[in-house]
C-alpha positions as CSV (number, residue, x, y, z in Angstrom):
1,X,-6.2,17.1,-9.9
2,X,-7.3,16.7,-13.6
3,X,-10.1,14.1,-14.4
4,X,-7.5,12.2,-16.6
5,X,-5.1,11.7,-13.1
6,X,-8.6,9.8,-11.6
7,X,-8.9,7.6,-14.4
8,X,-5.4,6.4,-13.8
9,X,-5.4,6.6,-9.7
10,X,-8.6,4.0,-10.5
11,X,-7.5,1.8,-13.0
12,X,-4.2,1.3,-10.8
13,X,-6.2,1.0,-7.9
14,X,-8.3,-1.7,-9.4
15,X,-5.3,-3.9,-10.7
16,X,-4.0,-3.6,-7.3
17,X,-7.3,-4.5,-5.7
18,X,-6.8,-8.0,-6.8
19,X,-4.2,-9.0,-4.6
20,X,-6.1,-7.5,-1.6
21,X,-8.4,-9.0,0.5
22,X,-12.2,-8.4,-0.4
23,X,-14.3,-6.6,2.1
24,X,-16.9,-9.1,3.4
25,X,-19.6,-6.6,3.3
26,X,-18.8,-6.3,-0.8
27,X,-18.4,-10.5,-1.2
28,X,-21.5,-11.0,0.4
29,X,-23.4,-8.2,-1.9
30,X,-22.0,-10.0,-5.0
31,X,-22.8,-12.8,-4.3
32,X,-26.2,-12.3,-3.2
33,X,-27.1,-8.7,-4.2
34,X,-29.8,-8.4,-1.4
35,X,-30.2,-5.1,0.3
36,X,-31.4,-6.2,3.3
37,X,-28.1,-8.5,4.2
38,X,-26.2,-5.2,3.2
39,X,-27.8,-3.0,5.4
40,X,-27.6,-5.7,8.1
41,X,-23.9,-6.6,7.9
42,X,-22.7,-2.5,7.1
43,X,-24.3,-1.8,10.3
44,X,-22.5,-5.2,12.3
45,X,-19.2,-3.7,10.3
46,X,-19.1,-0.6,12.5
47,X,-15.9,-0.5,14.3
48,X,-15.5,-4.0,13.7
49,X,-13.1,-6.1,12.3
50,X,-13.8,-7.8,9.1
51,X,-13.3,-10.9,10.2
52,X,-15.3,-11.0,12.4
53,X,-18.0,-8.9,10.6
54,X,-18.3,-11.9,8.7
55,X,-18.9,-14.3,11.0
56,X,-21.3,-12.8,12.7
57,X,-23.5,-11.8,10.1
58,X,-23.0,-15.4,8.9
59,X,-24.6,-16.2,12.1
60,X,-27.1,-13.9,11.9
61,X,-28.5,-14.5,8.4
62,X,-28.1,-18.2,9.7
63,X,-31.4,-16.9,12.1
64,X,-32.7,-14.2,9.8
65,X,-31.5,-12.9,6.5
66,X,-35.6,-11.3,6.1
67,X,-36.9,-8.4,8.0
68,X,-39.9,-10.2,9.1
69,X,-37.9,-13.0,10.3
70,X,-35.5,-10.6,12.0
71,X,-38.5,-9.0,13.9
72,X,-39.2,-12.7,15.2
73,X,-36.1,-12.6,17.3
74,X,-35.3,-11.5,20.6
75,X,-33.2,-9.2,21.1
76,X,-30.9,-11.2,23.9
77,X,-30.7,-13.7,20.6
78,X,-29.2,-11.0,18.4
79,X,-26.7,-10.3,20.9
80,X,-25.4,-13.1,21.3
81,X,-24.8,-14.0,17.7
82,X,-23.5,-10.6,17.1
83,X,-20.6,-10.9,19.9
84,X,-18.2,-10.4,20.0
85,X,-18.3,-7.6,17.0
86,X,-18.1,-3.7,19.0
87,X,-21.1,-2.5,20.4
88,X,-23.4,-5.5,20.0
89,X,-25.5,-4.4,22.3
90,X,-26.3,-1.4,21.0
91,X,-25.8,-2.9,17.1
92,X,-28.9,-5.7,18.3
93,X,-31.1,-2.9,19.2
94,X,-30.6,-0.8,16.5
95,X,-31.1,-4.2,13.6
96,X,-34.4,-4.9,15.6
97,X,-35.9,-1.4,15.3
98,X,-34.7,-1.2,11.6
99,X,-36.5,-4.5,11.0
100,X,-39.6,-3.5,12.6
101,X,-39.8,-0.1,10.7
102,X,-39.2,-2.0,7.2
103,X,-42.2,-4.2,8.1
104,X,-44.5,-1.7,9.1
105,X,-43.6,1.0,6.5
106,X,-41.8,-0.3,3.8
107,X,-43.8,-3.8,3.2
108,X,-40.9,-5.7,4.4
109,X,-38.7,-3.9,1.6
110,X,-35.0,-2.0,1.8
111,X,-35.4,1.8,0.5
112,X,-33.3,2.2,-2.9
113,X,-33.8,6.2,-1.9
114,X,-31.2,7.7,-0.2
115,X,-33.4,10.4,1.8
116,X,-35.4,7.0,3.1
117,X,-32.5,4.8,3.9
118,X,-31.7,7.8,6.1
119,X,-35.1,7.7,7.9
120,X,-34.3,4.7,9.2
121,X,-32.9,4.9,13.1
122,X,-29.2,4.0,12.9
123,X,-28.9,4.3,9.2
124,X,-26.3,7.1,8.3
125,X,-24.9,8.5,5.6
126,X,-21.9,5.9,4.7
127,X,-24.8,3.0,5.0
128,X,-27.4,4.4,2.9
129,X,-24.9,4.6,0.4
130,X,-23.3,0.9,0.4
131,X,-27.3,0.0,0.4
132,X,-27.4,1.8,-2.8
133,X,-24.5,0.9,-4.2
134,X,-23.8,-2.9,-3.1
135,X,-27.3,-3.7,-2.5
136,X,-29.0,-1.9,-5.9
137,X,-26.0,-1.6,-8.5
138,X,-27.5,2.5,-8.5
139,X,-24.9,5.2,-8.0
140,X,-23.9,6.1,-4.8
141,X,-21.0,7.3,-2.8
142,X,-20.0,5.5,-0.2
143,X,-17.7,7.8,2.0
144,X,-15.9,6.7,5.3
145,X,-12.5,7.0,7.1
146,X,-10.2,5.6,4.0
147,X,-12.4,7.1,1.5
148,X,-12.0,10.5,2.9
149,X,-8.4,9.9,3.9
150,X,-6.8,9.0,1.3
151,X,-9.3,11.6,-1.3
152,X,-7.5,14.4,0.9
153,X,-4.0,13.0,0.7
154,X,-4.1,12.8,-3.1
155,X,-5.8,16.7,-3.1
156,X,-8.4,15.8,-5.2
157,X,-10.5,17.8,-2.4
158,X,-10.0,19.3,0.7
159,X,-12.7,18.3,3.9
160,X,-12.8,17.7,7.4
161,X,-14.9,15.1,7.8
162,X,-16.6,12.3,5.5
163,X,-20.2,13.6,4.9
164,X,-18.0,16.8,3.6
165,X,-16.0,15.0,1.6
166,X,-19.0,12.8,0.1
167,X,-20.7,16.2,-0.9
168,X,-17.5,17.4,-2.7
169,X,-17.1,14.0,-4.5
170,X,-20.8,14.4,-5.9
171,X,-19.6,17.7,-7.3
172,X,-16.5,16.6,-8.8
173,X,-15.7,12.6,-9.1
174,X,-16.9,11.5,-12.7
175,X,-20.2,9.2,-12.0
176,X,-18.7,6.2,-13.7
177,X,-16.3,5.6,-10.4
178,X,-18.9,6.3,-7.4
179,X,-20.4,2.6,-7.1
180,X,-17.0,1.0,-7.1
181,X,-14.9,3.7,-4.8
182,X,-15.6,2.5,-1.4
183,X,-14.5,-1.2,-2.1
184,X,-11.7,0.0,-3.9
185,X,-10.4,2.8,-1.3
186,X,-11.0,0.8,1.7
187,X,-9.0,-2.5,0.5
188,X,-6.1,0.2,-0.8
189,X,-6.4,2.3,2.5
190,X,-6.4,-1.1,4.8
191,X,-3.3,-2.4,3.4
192,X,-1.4,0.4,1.8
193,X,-2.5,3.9,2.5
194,X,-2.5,3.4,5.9
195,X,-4.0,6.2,8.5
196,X,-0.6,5.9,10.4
197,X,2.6,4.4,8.4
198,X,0.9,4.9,4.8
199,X,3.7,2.2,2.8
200,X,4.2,5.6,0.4
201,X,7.8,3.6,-1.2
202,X,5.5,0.6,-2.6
203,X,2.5,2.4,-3.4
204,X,1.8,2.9,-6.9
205,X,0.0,5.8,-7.4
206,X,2.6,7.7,-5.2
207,X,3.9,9.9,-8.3
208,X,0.3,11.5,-8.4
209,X,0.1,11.9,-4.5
210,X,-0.1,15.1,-2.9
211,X,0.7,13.1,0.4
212,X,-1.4,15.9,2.3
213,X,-0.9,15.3,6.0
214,X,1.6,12.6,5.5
215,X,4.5,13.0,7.8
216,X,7.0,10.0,7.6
C-alpha cells in the first residue's frame, strides 16, 4: 500500500474519530499532559474496560497523581481503589514498584527515553510508547491489539504479533502519523473494525482494505 493510500486511510479515520468515543487514557493526557498519570492509567487500562479504567484512575490520582505520593501508599490502599479493573492485585504491585524506582532513580521524574521507560518493571513496549507519545507530544508508536489488527487487514504490513508490527511501522509509516495512530486505530478498531464481526458494509475505508483474515 502506497504512502498516498495512508494519507487518506488517516484523514478518513480522523473525521470518523469524532463520532467515537475518546479513550480515557488519551482525554486524560490532553487534558493534563503529565507522564506520570499516563504511565499510571496505561498500566490500570490492561485488560480493562475503559470505563472503568477511568474511574479508577480517577480514584487513584484522587490519592496520588505524584510518584512520591504514590510510594506513601500501601499497597492494600491501591487495591482497593483499583477494583474492580483486571488484575488489580498484581496492577497495585506493579504501580508501587514503578513509583519507588522513579524516586530513587529518576528524581521523581517519568523517562521521555524509550530504552528507560522499558527499564522500568511492568513497563512494556505498548506503554513506553503512549508515555512518549501522550505524555511528551515526541514520536512514538504505540502498537497493541487494534493497531496490529487492523495494520494487517489493510496489508500495509504483514506480522504476527504487535512488537513485530511496531518495528515494521518504524520502517515504513511516514513519522507525521505515529503520535496520533494508537488513539485513532483503537477508537476505529473498538467500534468498527472489530476483532470478530469487523462492520466491513459501513466502514469507510473498506475500498482500500485488503480485509486480510476477515472471514464474514
Amino acid at each position: 500500500m502506497e504512502d498516498i493510500n495512508i494519507k487518506e486511510i488517516v484523514k478518513i479515520v480522523k473525521k470518523e474519530y469524532k463520532r467515537f468515543k475518546t479513550p480515557f487514557v488519551t482525554v486524560d493526557a490532553e487534558r493534563k499532559r503529565e507522564p506520570f498519570r499516563v504511565l499510571i492509567s496505561t498500566i490500570i487500562s490492561l485488560r480493562t474496560k475503559d470505563s472503568t479504567t477511568a474511574d479508577a484512575s480517577n480514584r487513584l490520582f484522587k490519592l496520588a497523581s505524584n510518584p512520591g505520593d504514590m510510594l506513601k501508599l500501601k499497597i492494600p490502599q491501591i487495591e482497593k481503589v483499583l477494583y474492580p479493573a483486571g488484575f488489580y492485585r498484581v496492577k497495585a504491585k506493579t504501580i508501587k514498584n514503578i513509583s519507588k524506582e522513579l524516586v530513587e532513580n529518576y528524581d521523581s521524574k517519568v523517562p521521555d527515553d524509550l530504552d528507560e521507560l522499558l527499564k522500568l518493571k511492568g513497563v512494556g513496549r505498548k506503554t513506553a510508547n503512549l508515555v512518549i507519545t501522550l505524555g511528551y507530544n515526541k514520536p512514538g508508536i504505540c502498537v497493541d491489539t487494534h493497531v496490529h489488527r487492523i495494520f494487517n487487514r489493510f496489508g500495509y504490513i504483514k506480522t504476527k504479533a504487535p512488537d513485530d508490527s511496531e518495528m515494521e511501522l518504524r520502517k515504513k509509516l511516514p513519522k507525521r502519523y505515529w503520535i496520533d495512530i494508537n488513539s485513532l486505530l483503537v477508537a476505529y478498531g473498538q467500534n468498527i473494525c472489530k476483532p470478530i464481526g469487523p462492520k466491513c458494509d459501513i466502514c469507510k475505508i473498506e475500498d482500500m482494505c485488503m480485509k486480510v483474515g476477515v472471514k464474514q
